[in-house]
N, C-alpha and C positions, 0 to 999 in steps of 0.2 A: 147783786151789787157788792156784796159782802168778800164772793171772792174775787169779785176783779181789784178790789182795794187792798185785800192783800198780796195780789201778783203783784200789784205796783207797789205796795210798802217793800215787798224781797227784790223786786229788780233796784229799787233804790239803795236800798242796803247792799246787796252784791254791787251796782257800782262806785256805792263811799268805800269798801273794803276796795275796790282797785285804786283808787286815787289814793287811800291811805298807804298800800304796798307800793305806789308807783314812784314813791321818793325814797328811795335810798339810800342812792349815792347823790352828794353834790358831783354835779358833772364837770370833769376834766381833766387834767393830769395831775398826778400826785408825784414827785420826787423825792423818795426816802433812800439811807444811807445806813447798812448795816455792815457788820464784821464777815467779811469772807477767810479763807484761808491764809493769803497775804497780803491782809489791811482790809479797808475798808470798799465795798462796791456800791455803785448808787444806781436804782432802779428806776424805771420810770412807769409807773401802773395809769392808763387812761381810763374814767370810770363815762359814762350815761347816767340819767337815772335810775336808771334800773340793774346796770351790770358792768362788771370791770370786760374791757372792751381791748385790751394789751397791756400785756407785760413785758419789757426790755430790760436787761440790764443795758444799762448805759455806758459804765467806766468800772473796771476791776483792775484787779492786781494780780490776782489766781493765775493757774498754768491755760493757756487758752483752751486746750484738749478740755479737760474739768470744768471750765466754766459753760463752754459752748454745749456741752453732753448733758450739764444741767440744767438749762435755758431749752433744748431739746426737748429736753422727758417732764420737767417740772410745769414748765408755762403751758401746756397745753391741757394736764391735768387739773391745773391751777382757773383758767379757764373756763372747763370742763364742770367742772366741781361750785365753781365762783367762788374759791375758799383757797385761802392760806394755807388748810390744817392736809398737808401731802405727805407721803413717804419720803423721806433722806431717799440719796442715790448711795450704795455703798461704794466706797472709795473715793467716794466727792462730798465727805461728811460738809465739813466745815464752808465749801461753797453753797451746798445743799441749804444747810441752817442760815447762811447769810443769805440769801432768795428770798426763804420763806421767809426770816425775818423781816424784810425790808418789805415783804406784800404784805404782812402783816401790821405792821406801819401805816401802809398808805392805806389799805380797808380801814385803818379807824380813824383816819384824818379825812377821807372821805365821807363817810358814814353819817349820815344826817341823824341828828339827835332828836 
């Protein structure tokens, strides 16, 4: 009797820790604005509960070649990782930093407290 009540006190607790990880993100689009190369780009990051679910850039300034080559390599990593914290592209610094800044943004506006 003793240990079927603590298989059921662990399977309860293993499922309060999943309800407790299962929030968050507040779910849905986030639209943040950071400095790209020439002015400012606005992103649009989609979250679930659980996970950012796309990343766009939406409207930039940048040379299209740099922006597009960063949107390529960054959002999939980005993704991948479900993290902001990626490599710069070298030669597309300043598009690079405005990305990441801008996911960086909307993961903490997102982010259930």
């Amino acid at each position: 009797m003793k240990k079927r009540f603590v298989i059921v006190a662990l399977l309860a607790f293993g499922a309060a820790m999943v309800f407790a990880q299962a929030a968050r993100f507040n779910p849905g689009a986030v639209t943040t604005t950071a400095g790209g190369y020439f002015g400012d780009m606005r992103v649009e990051v989609v979250f679930n509960a659980n996970e950012i679910v796309s990343i766009a850039i939406v409207e930039h300034n940048d040379t299209p070649v740099f922006a597009n080559m960063v949107a390529q390599r960054l959002v999939p990593v980005m993704l991948e990782t479900q993290s902001h914290d990626v490599d710069i592209i070298a030669g597309a610094t300043y598009t690079s930093e405005g990305l990441i800044e801008a996911v960086r943004l909307a993961i903490a506006q997102a982010t259930r407290s």
